[in-house]
C-alpha positions as a Markdown table, in Angstrom:
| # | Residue | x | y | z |
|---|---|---|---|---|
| 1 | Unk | 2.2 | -31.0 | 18.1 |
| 2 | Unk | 1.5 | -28.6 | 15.4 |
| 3 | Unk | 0.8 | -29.9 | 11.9 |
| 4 | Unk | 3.2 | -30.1 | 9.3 |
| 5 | Unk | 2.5 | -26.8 | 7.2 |
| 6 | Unk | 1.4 | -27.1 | 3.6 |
| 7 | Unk | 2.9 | -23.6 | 2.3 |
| 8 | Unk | 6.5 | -22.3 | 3.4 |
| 9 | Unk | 5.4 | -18.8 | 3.6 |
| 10 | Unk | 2.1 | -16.6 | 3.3 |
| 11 | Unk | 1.9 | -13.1 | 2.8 |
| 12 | Unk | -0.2 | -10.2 | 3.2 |
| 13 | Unk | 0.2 | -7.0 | 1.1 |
| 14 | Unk | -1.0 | -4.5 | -1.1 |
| 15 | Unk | -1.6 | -6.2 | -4.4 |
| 16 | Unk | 0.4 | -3.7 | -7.1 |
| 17 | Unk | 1.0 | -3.5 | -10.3 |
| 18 | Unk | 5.0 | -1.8 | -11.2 |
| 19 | Unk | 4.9 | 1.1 | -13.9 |
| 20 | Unk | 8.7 | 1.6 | -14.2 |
| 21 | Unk | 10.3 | 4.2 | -16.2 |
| 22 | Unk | 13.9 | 5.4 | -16.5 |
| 23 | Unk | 14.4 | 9.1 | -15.6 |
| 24 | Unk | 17.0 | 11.7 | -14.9 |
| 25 | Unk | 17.4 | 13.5 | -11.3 |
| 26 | Unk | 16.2 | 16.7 | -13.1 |
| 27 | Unk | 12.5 | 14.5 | -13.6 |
| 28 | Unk | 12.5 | 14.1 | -10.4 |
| 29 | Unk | 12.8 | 17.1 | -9.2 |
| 30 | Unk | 10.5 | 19.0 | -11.5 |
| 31 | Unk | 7.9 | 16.5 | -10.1 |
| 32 | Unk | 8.4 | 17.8 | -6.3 |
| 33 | Unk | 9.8 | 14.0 | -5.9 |
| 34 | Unk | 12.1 | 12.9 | -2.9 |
| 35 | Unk | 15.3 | 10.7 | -4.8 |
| 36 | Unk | 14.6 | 7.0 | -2.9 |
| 37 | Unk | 11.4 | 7.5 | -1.3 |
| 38 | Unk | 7.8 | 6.1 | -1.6 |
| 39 | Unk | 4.9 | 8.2 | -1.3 |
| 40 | Unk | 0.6 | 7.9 | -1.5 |
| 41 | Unk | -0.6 | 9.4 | -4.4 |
| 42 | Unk | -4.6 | 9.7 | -5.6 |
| 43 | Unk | -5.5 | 8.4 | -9.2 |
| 44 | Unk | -5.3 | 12.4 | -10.6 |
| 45 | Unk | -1.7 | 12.4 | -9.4 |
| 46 | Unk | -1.1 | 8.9 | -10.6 |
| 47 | Unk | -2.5 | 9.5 | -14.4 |
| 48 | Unk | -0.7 | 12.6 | -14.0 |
| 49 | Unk | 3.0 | 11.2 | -13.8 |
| 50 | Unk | 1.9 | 8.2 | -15.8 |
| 51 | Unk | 1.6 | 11.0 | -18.8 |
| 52 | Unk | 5.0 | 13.0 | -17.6 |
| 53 | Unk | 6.9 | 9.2 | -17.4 |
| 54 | Unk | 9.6 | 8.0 | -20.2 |
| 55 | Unk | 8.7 | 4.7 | -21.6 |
| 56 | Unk | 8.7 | 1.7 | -19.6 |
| 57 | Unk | 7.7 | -1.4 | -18.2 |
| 58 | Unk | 4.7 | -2.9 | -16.6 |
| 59 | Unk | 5.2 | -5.6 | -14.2 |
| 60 | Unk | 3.1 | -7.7 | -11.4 |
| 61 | Unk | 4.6 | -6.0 | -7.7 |
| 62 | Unk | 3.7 | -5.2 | -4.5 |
| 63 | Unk | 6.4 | -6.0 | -1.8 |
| 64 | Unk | 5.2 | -9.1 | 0.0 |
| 65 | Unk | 3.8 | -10.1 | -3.9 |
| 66 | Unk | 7.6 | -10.2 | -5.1 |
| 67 | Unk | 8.2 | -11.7 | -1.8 |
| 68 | Unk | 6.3 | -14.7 | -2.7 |
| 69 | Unk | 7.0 | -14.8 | -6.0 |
| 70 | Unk | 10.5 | -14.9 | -5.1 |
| 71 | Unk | 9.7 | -18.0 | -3.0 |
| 72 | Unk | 8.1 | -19.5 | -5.8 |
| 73 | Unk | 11.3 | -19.5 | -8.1 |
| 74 | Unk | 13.1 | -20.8 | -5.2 |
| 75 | Unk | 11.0 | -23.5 | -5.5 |
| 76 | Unk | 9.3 | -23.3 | -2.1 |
| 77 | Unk | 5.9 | -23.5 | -1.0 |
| 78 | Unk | 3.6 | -20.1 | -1.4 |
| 79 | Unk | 0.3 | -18.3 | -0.9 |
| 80 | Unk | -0.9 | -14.5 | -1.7 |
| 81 | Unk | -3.2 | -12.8 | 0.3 |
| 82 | Unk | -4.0 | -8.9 | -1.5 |
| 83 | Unk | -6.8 | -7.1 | -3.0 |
| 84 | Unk | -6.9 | -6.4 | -6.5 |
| 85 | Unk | -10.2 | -4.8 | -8.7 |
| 86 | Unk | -12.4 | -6.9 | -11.5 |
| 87 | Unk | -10.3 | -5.1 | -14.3 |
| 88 | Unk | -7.6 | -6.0 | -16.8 |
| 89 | Unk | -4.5 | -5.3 | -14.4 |
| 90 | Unk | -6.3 | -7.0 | -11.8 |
| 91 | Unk | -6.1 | -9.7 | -14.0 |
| 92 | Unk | -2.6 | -9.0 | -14.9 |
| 93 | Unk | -1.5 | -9.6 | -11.4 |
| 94 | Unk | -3.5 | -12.5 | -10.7 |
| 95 | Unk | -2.2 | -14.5 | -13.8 |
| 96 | Unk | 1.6 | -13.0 | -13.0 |
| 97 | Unk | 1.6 | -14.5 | -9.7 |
| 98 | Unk | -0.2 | -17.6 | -10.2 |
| 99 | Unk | 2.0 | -18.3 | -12.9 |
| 100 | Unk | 4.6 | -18.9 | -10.7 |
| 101 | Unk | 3.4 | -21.3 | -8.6 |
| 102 | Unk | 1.6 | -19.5 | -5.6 |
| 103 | Unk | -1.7 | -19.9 | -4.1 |
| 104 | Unk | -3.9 | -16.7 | -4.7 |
| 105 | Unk | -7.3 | -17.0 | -4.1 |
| 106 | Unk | -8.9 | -13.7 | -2.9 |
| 107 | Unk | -11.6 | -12.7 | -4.4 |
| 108 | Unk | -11.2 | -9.1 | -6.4 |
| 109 | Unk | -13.2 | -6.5 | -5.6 |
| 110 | Unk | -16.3 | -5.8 | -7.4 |
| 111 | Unk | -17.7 | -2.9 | -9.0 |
| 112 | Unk | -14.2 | -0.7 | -8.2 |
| 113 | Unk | -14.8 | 1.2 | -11.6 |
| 114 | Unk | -17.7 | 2.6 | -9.7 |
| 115 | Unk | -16.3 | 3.4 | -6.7 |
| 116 | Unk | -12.9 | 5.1 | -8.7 |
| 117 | Unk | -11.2 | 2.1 | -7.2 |
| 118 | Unk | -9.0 | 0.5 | -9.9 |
| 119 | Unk | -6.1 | -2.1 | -9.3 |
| 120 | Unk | -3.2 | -0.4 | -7.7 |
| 121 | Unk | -0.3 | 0.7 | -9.5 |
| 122 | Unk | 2.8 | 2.1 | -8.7 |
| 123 | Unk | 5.0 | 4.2 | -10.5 |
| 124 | Unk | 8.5 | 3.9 | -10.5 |
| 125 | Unk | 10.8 | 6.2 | -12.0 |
| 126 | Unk | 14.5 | 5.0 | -11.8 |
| 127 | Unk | 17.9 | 7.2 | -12.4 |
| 128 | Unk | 20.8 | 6.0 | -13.4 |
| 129 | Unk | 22.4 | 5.2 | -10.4 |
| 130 | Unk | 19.8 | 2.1 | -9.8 |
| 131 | Unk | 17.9 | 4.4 | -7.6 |
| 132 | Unk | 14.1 | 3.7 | -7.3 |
| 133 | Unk | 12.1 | 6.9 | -6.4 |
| 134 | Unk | 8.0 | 5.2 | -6.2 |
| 135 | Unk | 4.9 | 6.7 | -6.3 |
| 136 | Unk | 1.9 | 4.4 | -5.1 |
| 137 | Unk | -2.1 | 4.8 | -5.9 |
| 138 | Unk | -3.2 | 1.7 | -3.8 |
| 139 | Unk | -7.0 | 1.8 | -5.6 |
| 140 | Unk | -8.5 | -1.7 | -4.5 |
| 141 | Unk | -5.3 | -2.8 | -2.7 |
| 142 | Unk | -6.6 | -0.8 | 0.2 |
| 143 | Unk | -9.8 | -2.6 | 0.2 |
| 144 | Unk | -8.1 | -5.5 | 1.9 |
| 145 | Unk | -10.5 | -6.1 | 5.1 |
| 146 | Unk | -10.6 | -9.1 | 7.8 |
| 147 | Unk | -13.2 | -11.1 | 5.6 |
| 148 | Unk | -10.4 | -11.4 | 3.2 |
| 149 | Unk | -8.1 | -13.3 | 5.4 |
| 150 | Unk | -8.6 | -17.1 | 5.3 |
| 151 | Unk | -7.4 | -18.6 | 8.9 |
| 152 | Unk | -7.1 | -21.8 | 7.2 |
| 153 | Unk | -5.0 | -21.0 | 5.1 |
| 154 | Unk | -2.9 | -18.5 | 7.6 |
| 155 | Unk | -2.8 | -21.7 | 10.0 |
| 156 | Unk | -1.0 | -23.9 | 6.7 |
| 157 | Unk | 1.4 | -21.8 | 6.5 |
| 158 | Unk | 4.8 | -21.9 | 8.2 |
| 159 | Unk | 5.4 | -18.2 | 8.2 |
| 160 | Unk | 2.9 | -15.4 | 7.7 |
| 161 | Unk | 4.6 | -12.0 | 6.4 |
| 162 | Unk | 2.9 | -8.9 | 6.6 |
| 163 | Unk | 3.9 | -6.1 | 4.6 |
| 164 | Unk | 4.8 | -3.0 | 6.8 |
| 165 | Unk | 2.7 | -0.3 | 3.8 |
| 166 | Unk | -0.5 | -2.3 | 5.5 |
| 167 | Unk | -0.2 | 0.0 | 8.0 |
| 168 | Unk | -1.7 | 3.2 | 6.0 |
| 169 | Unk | -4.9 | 2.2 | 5.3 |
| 170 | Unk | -7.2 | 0.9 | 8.3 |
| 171 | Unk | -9.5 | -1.6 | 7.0 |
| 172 | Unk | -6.0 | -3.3 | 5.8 |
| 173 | Unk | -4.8 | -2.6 | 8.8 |
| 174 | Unk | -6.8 | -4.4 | 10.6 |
| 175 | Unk | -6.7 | -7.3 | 8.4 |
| 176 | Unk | -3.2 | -7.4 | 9.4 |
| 177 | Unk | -3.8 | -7.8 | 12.6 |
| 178 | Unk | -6.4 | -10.4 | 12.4 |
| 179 | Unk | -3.6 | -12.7 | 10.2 |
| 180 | Unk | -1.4 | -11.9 | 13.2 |
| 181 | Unk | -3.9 | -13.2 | 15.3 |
| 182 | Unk | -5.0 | -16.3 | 13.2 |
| 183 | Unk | -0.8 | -17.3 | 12.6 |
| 184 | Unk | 0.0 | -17.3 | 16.8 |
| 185 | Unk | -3.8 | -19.1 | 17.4 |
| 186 | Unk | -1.8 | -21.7 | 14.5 |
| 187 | Unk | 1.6 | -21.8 | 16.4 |
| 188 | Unk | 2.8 | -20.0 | 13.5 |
| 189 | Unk | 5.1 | -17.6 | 13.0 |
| 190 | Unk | 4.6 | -14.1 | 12.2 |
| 191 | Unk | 7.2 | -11.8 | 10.1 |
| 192 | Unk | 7.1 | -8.2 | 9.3 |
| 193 | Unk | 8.5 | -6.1 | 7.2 |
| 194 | Unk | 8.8 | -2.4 | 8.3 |
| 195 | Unk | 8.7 | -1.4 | 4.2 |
| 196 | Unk | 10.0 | 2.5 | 4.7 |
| 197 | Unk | 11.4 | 4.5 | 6.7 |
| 198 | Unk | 8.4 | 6.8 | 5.2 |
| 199 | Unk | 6.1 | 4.2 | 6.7 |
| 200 | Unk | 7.9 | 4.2 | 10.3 |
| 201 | Unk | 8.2 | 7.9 | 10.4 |
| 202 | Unk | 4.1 | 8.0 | 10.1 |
| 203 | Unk | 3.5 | 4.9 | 12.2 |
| 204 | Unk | 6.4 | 4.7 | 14.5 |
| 205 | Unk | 4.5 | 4.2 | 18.1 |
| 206 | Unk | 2.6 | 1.8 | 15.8 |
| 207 | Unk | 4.7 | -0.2 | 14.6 |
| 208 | Unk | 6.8 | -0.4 | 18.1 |
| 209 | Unk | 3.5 | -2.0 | 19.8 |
| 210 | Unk | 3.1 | -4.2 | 17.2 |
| 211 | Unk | 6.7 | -5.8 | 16.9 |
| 212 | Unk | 6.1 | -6.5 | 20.6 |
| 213 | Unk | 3.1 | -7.8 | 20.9 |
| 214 | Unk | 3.1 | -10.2 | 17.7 |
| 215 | Unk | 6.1 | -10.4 | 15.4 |
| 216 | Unk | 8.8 | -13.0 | 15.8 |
| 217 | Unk | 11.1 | -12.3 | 12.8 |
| 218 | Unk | 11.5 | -8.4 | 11.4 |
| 219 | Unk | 13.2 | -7.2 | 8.3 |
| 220 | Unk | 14.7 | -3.9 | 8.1 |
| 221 | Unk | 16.8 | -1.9 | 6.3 |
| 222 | Unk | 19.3 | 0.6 | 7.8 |
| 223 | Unk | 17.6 | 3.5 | 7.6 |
| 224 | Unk | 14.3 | 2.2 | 8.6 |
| 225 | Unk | 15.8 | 0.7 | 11.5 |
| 226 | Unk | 17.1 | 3.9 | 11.9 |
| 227 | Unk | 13.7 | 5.8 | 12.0 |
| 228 | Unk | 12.1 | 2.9 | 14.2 |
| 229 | Unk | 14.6 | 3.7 | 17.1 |
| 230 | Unk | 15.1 | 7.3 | 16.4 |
| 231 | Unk | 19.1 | 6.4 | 16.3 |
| 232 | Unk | 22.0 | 6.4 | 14.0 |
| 233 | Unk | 23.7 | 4.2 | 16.0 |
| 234 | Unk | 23.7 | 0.6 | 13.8 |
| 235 | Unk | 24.4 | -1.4 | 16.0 |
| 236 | Unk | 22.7 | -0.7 | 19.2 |
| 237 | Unk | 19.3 | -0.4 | 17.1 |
| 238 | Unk | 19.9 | -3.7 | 15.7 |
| 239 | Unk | 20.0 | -5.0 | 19.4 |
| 240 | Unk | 17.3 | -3.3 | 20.9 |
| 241 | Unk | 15.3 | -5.1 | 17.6 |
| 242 | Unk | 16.8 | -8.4 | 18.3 |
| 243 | Unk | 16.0 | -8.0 | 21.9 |
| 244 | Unk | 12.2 | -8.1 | 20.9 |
| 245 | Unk | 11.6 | -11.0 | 18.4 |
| 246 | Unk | 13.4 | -14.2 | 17.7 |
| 247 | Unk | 14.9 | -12.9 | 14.9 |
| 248 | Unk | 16.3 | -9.3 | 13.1 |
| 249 | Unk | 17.5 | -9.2 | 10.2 |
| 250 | Unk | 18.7 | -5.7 | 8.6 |
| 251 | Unk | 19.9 | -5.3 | 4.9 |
| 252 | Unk | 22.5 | -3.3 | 4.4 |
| 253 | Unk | 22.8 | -2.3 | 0.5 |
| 254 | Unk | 26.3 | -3.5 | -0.9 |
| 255 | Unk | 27.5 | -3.8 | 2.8 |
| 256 | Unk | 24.8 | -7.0 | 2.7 |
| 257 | Unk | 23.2 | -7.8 | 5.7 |
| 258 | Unk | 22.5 | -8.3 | 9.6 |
| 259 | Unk | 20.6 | -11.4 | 11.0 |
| 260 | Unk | 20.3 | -11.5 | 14.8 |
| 261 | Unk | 19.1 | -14.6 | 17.0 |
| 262 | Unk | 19.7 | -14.2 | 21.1 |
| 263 | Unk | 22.8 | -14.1 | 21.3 |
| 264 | Unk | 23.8 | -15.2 | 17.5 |
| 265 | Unk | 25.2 | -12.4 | 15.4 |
| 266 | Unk | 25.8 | -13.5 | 11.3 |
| 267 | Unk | 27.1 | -10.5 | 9.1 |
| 268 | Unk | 26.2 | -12.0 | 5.5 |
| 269 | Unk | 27.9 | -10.5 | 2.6 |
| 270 | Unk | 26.1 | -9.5 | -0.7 |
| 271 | Unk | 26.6 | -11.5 | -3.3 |
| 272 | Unk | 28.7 | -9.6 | -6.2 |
| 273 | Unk | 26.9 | -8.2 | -9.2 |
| 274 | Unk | 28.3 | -6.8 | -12.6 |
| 275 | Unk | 26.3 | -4.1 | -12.7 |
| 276 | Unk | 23.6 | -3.0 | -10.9 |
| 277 | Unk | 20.3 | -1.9 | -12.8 |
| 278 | Unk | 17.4 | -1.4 | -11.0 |
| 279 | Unk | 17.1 | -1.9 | -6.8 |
| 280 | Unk | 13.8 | -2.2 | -7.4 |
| 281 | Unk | 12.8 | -5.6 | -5.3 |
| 282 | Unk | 15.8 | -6.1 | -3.8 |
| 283 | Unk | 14.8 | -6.3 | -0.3 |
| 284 | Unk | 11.6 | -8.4 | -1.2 |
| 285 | Unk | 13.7 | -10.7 | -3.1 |
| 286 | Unk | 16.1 | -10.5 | 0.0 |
| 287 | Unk | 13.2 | -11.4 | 2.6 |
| 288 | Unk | 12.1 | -14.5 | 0.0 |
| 289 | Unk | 15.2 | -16.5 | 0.6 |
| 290 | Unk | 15.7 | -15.3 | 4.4 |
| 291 | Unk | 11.6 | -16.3 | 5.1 |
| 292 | Unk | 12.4 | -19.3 | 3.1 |
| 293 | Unk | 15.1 | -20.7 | 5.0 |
| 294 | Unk | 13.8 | -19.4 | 8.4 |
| 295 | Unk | 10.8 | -21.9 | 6.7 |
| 296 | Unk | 13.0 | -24.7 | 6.1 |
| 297 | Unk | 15.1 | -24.5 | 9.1 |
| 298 | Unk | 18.2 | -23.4 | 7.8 |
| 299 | Unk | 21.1 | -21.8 | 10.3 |
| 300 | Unk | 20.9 | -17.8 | 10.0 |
| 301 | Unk | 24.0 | -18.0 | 7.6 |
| 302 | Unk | 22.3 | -20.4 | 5.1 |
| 303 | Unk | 19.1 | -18.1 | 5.6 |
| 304 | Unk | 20.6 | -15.0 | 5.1 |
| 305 | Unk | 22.9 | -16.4 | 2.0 |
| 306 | Unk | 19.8 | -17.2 | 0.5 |
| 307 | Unk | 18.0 | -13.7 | 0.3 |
| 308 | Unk | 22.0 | -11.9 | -0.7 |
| 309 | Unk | 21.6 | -14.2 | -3.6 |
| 310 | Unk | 18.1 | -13.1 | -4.4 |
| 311 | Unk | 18.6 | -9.8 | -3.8 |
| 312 | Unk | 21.4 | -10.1 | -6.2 |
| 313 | Unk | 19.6 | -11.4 | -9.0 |
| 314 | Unk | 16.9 | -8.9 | -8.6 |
| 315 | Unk | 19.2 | -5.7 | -9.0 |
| 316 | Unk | 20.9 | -7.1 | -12.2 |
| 317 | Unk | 17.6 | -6.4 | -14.0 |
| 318 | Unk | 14.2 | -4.5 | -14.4 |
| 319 | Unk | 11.7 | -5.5 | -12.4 |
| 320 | Unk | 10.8 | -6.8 | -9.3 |
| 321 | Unk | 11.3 | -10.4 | -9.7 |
| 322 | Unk | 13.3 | -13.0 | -10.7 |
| 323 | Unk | 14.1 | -13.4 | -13.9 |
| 324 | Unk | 16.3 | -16.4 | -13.5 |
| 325 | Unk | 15.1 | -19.4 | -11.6 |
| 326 | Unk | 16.4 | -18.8 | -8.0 |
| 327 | Unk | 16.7 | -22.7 | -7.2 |
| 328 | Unk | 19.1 | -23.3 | -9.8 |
| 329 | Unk | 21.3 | -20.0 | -9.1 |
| 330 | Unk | 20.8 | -21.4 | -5.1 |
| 331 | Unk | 22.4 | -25.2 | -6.8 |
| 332 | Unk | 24.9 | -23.5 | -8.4 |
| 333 | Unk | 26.0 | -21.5 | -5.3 |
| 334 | Unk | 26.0 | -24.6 | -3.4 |
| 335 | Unk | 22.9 | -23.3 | -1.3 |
| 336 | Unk | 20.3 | -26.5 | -0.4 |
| 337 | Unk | 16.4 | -25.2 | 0.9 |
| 338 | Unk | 16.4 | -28.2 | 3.2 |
């Protein structure tokens, strides 16, 4: 019988710190930028648009980082695996995310001044239509290797989610895999999220072997699903997915989301919003209450009712986030976490 599991969910990702900035589409493209997309920059590009950006914020990030931050203001149970540099943003992030409740214990990296390997940072310019466009220097997040992941702590944990932008960098890479590894030598359970339809594009075949060989619950979006089965065909791509791991689940935007099991279908609404400021985190925040139930047992509604509201809080503000404690906006909605 497999032990009771101290933490709800555990995730693996690049360990970022948000730069976000508000911007017209003229910004954009006087930067060479694609509206919506993510892209790899060095730290001579990064500095570069840093100087170019408006004014903004600086915020703890990284996907599967608000993933599990999320969980935390749910209340649930959380751990942090990610790679961040001896430095002062390093130690932004690791106070941001302790702060709210989760386990993160990996040691930084040493000596990254040296090595021109700062914390990560991504900057995010947004326009006014909520739109995040998201340039990423990954400095020590990158550094992530296999002697970083703890197997004890992967085998505690209900869920392991690994962050699809893993797949760029090999030595993370491979870390990924060997949390894969330790999670089904645990009776775990292994979640993915395929991160962007940039990341499939590059990693596609990739990607495809992996879901088969070791995921059991994928998150999408519609265009990555999309660019993962070469198809604009909705709904026969989110079969084929569900035809490979226990369960899909697929956002789609105000049209809220997808979540497959066998032969269950649930189409979960979004939850309304006045007005919608920044999308930035809104499928992390939407994975955090989905991984969460998925933790806790919950039916595939009650899941996937749980990351809409997430999502929704997410979008109503800067930032990555909650700003608002998710357990009381999931008491008010008359959601319970089990």
């Amino acid at each position: 019988m497999t032990q009771a599991a101290q933490y709800d969910v555990l995730a693996v990702g690049n360990a970022i710190v948000d730069v976000l900035a508000p911007c017209e589409p003229a910004f954009l493209e006087a930067q060479g930028l694609v509206p919506g997309s993510m892209q790899l920059v060095d730290a001579n590009q990064s500095a570069a648009l840093y100087a170019a950006m408006a004014a903004g914020v600086e915020a703890s990030g990284g996907s599967a980082g608000n993933t599990v931050a999320g969980v935390g203001s749910f209340g649930g149970r959380a751990a942090y695996i990610g790679k961040v540099a001896d430095d002062q943003l390093g130690g932004v992030f690791t106070h941001d995310i302790q702060a709210v409740g989760v386990h993160f214990e990996t040691p930084p990296l040493q000596d990254g001044a040296a090595q021109g390997l700062a914390t990560g940072v991504c900057m995010i310019n947004v326009t006014p239509d909520a739109q995040r466009t998201m340039c990423t220097f990954l400095g020590a997040a990158n550094q992530l290797t296999v002697a970083d992941i703890d197997a004890d702590l992967v085998g505690a944990s209900a869920i392991v989610y690994l962050e699809g932008y893993l797949f760029d960098p090999a030595p993370a890479r491979a870390a990924f895999e060997a949390a894969a590894a330790a999670a089904h030598a645990a009776d775990r359970k292994v979640a993915i999220t395929l991160s962007d339809s940039f990341v499939v594009h590059r990693w596609r075949a990739e990607l495809l072997a992996f879901i088969e060989a070791s995921a059991d619950i994928v998150l999408a979006n519609e265009a990555e699903l999309a660019a993962l089965f070469e198809t604009e065909d909705f709904d026969a791509a989110a079969d084929r997915l569900a035809s490979m791991v226990e369960v899909a689940a697929v956002t789609r935007g105000a049209a809220g989301s997808v979540v497959i099991s066998g032969d269950e279908r649930v189409d979960v609404p979004a939850f309304a919003v006045d007005k919608i400021v920044d999308t930035t985190g809104a499928g992390d925040q939407y994975a955090a209450g989905l991984l969460l139930g998925l933790a806790r047992g919950l039916s595939l509604e009650d899941a996937g009712k749980l990351g809409s509201l997430a999502a929704s809080e997410v979008i109503a503000h800067w930032g990555p986030r909650p700003m608002t404690p998710l357990q009381a906006l999931a008491e008010q909605a008359g959601l319970t976490l089990g």
